[in-house]
BAVOLUM-786506 format. One record per atom (N, C-alpha, C): residue number from 1; y negated, z negated, x negated; residue in three letters. Coordinates in nm, 4 decimals. Each point is the difference from the previous one (the first is absolute). Last residue first. Layout:
BEGIN
 mardo        Y        Z        X drenvex
   NUM        Y        Z        X     ALA
...
//
This chain:
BEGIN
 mardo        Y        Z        X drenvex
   173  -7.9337 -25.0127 -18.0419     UNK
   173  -0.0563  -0.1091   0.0690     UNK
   173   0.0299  -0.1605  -0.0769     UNK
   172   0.0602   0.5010  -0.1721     UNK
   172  -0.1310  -0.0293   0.0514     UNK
   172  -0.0447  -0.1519   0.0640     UNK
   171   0.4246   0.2556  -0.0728     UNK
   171  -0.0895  -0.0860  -0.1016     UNK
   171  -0.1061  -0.0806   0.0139     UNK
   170   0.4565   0.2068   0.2748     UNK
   170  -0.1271   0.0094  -0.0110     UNK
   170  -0.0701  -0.0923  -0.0970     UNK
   169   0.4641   0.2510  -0.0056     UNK
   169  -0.0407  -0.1037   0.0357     UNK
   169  -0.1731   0.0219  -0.0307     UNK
   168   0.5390   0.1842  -0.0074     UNK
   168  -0.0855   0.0390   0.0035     UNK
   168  -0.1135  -0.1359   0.0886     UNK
   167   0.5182   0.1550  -0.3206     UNK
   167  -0.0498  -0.1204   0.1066     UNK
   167  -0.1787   0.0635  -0.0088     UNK
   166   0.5244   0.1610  -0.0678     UNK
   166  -0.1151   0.0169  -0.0569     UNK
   166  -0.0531  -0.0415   0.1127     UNK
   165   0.5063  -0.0044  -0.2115     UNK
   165  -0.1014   0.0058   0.0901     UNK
   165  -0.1088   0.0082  -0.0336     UNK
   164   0.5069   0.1243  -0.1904     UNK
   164  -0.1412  -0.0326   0.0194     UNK
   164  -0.0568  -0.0330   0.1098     UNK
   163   0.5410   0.1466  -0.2189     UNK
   163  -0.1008  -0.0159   0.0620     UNK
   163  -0.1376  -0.1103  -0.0149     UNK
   162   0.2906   0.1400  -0.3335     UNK
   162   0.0944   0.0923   0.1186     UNK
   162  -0.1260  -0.0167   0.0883     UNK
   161  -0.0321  -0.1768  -0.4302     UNK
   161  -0.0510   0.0796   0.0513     UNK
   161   0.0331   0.0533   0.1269     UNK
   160   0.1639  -0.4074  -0.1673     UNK
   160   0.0214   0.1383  -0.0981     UNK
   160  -0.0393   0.0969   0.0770     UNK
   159  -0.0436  -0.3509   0.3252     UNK
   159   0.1217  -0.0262  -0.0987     UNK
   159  -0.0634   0.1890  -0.0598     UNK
   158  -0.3630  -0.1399   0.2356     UNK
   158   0.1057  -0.1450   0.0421     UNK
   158   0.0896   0.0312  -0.1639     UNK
   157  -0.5302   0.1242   0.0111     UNK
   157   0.1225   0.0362  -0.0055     UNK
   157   0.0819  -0.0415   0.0364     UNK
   156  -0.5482   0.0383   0.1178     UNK
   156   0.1202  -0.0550  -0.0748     UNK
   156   0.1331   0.0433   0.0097     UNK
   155  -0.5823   0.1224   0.0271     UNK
   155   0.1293  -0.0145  -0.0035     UNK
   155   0.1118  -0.0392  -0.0497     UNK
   154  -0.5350   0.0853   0.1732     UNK
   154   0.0956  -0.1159  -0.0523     UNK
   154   0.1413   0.0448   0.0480     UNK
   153  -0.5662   0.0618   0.1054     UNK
   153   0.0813   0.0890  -0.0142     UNK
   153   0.1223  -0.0708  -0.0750     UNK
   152  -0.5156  -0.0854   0.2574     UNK
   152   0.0884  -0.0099  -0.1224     UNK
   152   0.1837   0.0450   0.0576     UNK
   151  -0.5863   0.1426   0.1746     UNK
   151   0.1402   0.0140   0.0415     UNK
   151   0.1108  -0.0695  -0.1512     UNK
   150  -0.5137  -0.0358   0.2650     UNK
   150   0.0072  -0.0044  -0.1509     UNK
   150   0.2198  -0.0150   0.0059     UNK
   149  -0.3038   0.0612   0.3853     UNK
   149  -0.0899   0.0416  -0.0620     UNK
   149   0.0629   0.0655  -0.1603     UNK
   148   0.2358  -0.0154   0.4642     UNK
   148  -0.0829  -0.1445  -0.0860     UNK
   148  -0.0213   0.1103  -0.1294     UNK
   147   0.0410   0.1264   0.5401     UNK
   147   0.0490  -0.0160  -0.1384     UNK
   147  -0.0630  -0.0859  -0.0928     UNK
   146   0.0530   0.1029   0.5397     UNK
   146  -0.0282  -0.1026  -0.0430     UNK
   146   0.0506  -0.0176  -0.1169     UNK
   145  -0.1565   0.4621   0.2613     UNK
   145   0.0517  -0.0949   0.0289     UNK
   145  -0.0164  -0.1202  -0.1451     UNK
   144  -0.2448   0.3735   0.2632     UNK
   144  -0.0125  -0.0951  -0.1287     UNK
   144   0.1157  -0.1283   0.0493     UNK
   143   0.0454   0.4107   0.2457     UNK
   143  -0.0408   0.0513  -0.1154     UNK
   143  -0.0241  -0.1029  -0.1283     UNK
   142   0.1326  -0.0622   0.4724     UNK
   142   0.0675   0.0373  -0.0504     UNK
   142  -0.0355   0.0111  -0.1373     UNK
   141  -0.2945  -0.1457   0.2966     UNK
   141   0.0827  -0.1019  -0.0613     UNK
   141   0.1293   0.0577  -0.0507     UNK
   140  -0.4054   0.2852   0.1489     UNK
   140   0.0232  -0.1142  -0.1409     UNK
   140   0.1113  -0.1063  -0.0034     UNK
   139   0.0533   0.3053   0.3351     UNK
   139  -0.0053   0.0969  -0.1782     UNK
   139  -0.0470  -0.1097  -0.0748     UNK
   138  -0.0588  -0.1180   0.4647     UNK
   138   0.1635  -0.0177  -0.0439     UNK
   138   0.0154   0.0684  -0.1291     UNK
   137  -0.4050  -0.0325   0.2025     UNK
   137   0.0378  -0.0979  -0.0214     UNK
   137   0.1387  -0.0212  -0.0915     UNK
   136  -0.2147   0.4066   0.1383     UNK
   136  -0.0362  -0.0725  -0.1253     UNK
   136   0.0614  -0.1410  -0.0854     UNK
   135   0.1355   0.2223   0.4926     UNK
   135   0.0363   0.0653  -0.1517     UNK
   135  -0.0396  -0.0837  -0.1186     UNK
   134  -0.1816  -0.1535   0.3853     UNK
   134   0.0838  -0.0210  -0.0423     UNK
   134   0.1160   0.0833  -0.0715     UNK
   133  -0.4147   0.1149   0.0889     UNK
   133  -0.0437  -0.1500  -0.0388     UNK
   133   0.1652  -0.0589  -0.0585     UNK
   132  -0.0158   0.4367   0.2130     UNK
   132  -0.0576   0.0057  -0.1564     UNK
   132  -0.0296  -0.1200  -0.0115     UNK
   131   0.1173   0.0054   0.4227     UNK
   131   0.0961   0.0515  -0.0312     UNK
   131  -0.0361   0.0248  -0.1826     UNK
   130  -0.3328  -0.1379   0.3453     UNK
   130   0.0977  -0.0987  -0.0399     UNK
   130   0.0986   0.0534  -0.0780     UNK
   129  -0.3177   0.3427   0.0726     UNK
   129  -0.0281  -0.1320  -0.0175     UNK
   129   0.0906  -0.1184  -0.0590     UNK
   128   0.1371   0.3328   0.3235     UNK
   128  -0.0149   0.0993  -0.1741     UNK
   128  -0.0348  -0.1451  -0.0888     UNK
   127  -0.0672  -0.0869   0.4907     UNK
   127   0.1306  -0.0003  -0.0720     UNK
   127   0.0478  -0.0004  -0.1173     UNK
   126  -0.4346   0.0893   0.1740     UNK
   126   0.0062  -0.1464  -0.0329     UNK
   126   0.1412  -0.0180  -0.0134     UNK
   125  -0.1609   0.3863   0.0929     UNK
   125   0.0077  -0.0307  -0.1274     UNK
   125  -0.0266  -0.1389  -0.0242     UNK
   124   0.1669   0.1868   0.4406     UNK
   124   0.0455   0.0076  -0.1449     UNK
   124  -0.0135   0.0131  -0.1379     UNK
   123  -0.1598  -0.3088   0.4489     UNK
   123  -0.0277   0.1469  -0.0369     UNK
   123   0.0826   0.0148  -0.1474     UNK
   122   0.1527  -0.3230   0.3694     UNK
   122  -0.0861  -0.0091  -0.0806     UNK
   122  -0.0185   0.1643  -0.0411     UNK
   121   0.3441  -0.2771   0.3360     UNK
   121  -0.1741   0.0452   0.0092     UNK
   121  -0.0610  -0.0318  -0.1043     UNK
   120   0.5143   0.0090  -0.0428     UNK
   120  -0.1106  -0.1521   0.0262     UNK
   120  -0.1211   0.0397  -0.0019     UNK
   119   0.3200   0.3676   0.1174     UNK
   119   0.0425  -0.1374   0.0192     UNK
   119  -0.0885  -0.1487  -0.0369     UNK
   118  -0.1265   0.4139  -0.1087     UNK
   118  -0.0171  -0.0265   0.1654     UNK
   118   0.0672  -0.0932   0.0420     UNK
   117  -0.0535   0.0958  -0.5332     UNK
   117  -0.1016  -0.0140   0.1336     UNK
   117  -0.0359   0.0014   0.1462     UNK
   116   0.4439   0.1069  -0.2116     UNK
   116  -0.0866  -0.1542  -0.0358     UNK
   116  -0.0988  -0.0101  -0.0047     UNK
   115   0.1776   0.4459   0.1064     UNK
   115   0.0586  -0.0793   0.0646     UNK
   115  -0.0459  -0.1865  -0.0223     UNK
   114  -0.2075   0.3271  -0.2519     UNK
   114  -0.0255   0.0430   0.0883     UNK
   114   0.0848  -0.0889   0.1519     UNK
   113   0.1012   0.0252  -0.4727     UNK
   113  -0.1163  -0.1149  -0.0010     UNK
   113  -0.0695   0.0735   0.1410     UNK
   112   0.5300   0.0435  -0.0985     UNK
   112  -0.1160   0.0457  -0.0137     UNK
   112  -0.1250  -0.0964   0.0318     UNK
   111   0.4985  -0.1550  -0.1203     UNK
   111  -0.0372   0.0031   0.0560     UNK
   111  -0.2075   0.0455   0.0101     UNK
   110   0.3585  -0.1287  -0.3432     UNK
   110   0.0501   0.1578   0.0547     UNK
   110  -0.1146   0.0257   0.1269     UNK
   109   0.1111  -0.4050  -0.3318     UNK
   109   0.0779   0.0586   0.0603     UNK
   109  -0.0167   0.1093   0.0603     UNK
   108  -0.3112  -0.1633  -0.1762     UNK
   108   0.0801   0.0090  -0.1078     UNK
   108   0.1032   0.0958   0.0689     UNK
   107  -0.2960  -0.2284   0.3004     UNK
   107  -0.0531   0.1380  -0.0886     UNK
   107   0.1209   0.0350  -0.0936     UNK
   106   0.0155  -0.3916   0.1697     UNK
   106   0.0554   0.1093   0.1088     UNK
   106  -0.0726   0.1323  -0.0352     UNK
   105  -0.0402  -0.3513  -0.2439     UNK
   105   0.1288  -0.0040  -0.0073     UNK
   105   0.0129   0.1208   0.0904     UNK
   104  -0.4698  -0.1695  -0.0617     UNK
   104   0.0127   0.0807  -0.0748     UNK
   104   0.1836   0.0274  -0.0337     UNK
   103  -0.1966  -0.2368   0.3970     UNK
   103  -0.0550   0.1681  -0.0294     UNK
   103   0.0846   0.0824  -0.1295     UNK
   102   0.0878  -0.4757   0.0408     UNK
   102   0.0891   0.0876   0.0517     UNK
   102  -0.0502   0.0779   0.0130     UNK
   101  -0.2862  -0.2808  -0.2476     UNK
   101   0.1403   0.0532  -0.0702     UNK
   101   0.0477   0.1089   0.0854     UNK
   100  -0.3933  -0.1486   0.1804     UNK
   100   0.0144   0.0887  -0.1124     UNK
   100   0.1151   0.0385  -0.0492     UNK
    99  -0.0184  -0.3708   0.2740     UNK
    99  -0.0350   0.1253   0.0483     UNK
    99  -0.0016   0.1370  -0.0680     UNK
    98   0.0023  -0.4774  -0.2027     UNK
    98   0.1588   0.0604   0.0466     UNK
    98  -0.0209   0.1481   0.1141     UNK
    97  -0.3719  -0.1816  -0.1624     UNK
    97   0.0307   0.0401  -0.1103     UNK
    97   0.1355   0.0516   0.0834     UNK
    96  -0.3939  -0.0383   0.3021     UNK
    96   0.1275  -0.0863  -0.0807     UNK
    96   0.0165   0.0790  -0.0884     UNK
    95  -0.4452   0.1896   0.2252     UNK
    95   0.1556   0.0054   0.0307     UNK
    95   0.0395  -0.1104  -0.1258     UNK
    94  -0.4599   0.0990   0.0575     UNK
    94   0.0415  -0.0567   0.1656     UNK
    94   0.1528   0.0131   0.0128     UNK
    93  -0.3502  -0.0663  -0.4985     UNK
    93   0.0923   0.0270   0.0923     UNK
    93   0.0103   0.0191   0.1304     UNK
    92  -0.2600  -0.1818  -0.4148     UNK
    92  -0.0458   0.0953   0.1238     UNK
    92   0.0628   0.0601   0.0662     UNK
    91   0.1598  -0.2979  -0.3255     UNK
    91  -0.0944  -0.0372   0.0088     UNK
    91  -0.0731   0.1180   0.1473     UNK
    90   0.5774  -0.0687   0.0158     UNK
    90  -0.1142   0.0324  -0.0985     UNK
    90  -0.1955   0.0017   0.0001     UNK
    89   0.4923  -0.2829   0.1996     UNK
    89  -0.1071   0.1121   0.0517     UNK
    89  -0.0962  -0.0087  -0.1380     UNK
    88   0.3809  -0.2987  -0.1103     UNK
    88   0.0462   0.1322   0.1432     UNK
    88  -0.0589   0.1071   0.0117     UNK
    87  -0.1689  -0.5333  -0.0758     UNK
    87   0.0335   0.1053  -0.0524     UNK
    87   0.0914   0.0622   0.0789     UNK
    86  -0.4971  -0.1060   0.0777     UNK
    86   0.0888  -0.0073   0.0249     UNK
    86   0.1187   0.0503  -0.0245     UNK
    85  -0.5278  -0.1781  -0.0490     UNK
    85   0.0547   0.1076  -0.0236     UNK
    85   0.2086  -0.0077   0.0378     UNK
    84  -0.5837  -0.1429   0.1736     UNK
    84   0.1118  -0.0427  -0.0445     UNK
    84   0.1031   0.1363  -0.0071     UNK
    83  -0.5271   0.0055  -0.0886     UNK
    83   0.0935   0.0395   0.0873     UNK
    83   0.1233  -0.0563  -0.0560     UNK
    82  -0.4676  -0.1359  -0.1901     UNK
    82   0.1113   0.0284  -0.0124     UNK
    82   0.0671   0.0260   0.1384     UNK
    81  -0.4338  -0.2010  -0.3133     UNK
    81   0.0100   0.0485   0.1041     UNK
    81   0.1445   0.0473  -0.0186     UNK
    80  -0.2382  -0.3213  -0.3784     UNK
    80  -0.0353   0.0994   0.0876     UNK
    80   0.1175  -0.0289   0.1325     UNK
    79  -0.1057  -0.3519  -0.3174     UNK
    79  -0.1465   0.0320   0.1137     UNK
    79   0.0708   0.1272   0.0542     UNK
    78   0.2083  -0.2561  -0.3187     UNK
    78  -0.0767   0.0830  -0.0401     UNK
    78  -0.0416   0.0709   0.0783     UNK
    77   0.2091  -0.4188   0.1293     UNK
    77   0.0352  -0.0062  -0.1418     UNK
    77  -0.1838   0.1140  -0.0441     UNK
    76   0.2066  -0.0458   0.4766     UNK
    76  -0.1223  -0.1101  -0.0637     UNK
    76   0.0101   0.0298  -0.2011     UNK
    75   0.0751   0.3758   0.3664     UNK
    75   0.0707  -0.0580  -0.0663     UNK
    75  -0.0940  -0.1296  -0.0930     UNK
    74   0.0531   0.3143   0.5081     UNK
    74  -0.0966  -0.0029  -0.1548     UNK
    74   0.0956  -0.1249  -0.0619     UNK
    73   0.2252   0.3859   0.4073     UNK
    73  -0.0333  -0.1487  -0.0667     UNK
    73  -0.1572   0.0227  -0.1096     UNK
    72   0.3123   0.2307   0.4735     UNK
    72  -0.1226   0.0495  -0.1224     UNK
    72  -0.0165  -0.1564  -0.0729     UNK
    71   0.4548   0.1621   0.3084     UNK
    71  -0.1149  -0.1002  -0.0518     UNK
    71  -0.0920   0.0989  -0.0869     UNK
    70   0.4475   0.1374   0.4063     UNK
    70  -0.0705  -0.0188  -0.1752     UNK
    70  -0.1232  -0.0826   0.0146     UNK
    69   0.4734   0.0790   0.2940     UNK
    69  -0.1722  -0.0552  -0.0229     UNK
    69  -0.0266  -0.0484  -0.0757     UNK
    68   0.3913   0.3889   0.1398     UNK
    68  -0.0291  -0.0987  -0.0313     UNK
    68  -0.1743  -0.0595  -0.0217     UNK
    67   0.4106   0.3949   0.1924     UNK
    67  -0.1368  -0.0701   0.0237     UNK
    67  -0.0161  -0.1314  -0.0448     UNK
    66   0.3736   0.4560  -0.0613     UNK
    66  -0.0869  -0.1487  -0.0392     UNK
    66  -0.0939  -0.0506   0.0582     UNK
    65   0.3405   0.4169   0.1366     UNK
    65  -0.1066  -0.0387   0.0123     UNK
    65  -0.0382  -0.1479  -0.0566     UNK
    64   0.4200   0.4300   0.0282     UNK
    64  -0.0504  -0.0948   0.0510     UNK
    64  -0.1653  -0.0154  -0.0664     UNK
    63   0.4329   0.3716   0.2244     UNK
    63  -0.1287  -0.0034  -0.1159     UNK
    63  -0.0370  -0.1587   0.0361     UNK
    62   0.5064   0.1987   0.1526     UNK
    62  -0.1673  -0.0721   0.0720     UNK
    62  -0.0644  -0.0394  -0.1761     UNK
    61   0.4910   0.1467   0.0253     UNK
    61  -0.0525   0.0981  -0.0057     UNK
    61  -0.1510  -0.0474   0.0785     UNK
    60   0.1878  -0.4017  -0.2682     UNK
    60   0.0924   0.1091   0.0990     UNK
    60  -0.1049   0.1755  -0.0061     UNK
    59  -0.2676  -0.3002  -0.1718     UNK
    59   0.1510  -0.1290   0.0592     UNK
    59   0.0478   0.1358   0.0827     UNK
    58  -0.3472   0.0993  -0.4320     UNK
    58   0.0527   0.0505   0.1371     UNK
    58   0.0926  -0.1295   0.0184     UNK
    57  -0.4259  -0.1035  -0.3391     UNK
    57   0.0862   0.0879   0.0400     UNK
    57   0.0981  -0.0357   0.1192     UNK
    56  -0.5539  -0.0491  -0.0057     UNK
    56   0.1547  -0.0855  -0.0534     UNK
    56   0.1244   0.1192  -0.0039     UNK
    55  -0.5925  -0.0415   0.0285     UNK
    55   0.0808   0.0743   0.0739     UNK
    55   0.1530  -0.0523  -0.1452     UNK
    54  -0.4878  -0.2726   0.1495     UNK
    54   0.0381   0.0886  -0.0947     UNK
    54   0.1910   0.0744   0.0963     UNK
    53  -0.4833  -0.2582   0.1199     UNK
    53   0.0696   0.0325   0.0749     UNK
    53   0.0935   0.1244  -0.1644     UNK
    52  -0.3341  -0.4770   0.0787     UNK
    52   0.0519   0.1599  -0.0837     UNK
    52   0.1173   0.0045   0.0761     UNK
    51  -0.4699  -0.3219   0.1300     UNK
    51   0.1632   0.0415   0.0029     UNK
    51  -0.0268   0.1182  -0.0582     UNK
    50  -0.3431  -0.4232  -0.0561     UNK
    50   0.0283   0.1506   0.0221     UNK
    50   0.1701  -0.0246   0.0192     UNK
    49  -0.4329  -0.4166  -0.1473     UNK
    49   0.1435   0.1133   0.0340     UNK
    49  -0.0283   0.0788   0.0864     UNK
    48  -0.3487  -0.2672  -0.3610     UNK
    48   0.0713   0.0366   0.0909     UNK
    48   0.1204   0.0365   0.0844     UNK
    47  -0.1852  -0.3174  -0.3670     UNK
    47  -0.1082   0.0751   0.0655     UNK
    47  -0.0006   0.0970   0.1087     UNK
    46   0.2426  -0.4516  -0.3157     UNK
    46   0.0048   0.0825   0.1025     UNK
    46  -0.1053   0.0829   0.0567     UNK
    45   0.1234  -0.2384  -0.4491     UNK
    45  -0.0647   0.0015   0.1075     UNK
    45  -0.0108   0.1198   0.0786     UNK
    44   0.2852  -0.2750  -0.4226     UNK
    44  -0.0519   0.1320   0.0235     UNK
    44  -0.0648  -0.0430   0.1499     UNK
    43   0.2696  -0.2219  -0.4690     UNK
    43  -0.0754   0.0230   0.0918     UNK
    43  -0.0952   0.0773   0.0922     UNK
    42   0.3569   0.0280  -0.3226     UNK
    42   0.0607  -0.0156   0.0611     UNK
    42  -0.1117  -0.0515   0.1060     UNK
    41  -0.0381   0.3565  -0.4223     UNK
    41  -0.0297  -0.1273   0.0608     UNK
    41   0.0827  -0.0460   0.1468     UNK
    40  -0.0122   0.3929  -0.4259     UNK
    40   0.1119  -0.0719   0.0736     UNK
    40  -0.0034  -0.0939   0.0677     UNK
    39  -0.3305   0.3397  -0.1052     UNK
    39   0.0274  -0.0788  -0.0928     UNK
    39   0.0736  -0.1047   0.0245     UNK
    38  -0.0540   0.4175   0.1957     UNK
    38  -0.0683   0.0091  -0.1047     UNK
    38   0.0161  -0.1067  -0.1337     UNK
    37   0.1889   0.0274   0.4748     UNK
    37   0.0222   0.1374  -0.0728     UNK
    37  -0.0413  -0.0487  -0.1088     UNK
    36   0.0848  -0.4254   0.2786     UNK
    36  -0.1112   0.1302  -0.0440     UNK
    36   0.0794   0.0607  -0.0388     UNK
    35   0.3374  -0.2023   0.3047     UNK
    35  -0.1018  -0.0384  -0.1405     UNK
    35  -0.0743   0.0555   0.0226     UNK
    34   0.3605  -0.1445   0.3927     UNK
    34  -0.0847   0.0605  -0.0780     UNK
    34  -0.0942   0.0170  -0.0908     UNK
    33   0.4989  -0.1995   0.1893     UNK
    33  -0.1150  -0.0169  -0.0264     UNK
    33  -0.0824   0.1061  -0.0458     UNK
    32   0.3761   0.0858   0.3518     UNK
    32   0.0100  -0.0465  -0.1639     UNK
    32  -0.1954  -0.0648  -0.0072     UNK
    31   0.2337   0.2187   0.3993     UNK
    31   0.0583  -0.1300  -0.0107     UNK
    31  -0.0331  -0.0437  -0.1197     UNK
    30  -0.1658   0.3853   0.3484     UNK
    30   0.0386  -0.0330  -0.0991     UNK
    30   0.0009  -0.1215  -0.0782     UNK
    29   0.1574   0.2436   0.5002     UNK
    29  -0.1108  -0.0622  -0.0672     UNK
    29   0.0166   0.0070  -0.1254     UNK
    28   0.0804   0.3556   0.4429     UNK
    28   0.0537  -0.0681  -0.0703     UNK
    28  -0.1399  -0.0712  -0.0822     UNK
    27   0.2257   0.3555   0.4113     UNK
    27  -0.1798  -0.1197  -0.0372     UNK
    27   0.0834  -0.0973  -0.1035     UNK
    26   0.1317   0.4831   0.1378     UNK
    26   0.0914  -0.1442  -0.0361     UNK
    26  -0.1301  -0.0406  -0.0107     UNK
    25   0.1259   0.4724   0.2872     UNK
    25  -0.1230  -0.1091  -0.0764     UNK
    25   0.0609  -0.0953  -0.0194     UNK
    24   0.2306   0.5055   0.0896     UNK
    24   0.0095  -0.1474   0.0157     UNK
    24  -0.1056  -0.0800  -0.0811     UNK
    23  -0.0158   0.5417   0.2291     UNK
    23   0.0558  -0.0696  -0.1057     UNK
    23  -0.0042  -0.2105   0.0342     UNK
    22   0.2087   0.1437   0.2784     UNK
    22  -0.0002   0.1075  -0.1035     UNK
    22  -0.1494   0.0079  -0.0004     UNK
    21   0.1059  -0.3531   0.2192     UNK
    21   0.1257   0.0471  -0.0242     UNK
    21   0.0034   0.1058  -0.0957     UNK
    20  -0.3189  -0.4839   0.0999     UNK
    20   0.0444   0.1142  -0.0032     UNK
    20   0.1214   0.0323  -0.0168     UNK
    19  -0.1562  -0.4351  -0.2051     UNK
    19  -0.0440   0.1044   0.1471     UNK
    19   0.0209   0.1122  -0.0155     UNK
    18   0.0779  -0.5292  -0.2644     UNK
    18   0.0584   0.1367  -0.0162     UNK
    18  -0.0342   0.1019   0.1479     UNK
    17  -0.2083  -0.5058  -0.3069     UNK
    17   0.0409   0.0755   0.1177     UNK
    17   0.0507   0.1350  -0.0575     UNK
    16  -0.0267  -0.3334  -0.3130     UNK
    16  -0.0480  -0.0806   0.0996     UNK
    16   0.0201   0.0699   0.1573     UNK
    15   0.2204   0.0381  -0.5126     UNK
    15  -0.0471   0.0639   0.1017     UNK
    15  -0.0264  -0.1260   0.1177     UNK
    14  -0.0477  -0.0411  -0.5764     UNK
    14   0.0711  -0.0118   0.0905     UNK
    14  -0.0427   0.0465   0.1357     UNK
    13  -0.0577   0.0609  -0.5984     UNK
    13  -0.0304   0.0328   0.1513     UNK
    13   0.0735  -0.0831   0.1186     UNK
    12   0.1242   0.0228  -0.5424     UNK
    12  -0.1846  -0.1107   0.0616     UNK
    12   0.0075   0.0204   0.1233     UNK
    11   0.2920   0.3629  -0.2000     UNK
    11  -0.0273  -0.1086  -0.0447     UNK
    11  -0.1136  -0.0743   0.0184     UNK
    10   0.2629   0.4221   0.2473     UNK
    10  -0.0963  -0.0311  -0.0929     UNK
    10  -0.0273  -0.1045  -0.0022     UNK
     9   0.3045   0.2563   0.2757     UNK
     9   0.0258  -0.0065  -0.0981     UNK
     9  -0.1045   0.0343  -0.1227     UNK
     8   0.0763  -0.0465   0.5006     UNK
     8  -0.0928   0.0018  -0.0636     UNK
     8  -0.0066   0.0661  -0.1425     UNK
     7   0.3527  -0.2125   0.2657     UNK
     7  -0.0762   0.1432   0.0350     UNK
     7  -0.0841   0.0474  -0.0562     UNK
     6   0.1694  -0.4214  -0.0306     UNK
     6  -0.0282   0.0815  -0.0954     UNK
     6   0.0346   0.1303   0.0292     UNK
     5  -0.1356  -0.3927   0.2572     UNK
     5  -0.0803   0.0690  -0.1177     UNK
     5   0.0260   0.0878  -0.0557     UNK
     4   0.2076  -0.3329   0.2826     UNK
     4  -0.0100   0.1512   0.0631     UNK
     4  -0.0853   0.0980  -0.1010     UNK
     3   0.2272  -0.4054  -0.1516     UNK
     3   0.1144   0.1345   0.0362     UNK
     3  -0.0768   0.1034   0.0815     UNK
     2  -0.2441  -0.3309  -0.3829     UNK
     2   0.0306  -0.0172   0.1494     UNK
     2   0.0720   0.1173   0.0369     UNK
     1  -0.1052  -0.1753  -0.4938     UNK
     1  -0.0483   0.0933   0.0998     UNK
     1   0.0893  -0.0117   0.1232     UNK
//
């Protein structure tokens, strides 16, 4: 990845233009190959483009702006239809994922969903919104964390009992 990119700080993308001052538009491209959705084909036909204009997180205290050019494809494999999808931005999205995160840090932190909706013009239950997505997010990965199924158990002795250890190990695999 290229040193100006990673502003960005999203994988595949690179910035083609940067406008504006507050908020800031990055015209950016996407660099990876694209498949079917459906059925992983690498041949695909072009049917249309469009720009998305999705909303980025903050460079400094300035809200920013994605604009990238999307494709409508058909897919020679299984005929159908498809909006290209992009990762980062969620299927019906207009905000980044990394957008989301910091809503949902500066929530944590303290900061009213009344003040972060005016700071990044949005109505606050599109704040509330992000903010339970990423609760959720973060409770499951706390919650399931990574146990094994089938736990063995083992201990040994060094000298005359004095001391032990006990060794814990996954079975399962």
């Amino acid at each position: 990845m290229p040193r100006k990119d990673i502003i960005l700080n999203l994988l595949g993308y690179s910035i083609v233009k940067v406008t504006g001052n507050n908020p800031v538009y990055i015209q950016v491209s996407y660099n990876r190959v694209v498949r079917c959705i459906y059925c992983n084909e690498k041949r695909l036909r072009k049917k249309d483009s469009f720009e998305r204009k999705i909303r980025h997180e903050s460079i400094g205290l300035r809200y920013s702006y994605l604009i990238i050019k999307s494709h409508k494809f058909q897919c020679y494999g299984c005929k159908r239809y498809f909006n290209q999808r992009f990762p980062g931005v969620g299927k019906y999205q207009r905000a980044t994922e990394s957008l989301r995160k910091e809503v949902f840090h500066h929530h944590t932190e303290g900061v009213s969903q009344k003040d972060l909706s005016r700071h990044f013009h949005t109505g606050k239950s599109t704040i509330e919104r992000w903010y339970h997505y990423g609760y959720e997010r973060q409770e499951k990965r706390i919650t399931s964390p990574l146990c094994p199924r089938v736990l063995g158990i083992d201990e040994h002795s060094f000298t005359k009992k004095q001391d032990y250890i006990t060794t814990l190990c996954d079975l399962g695999k």
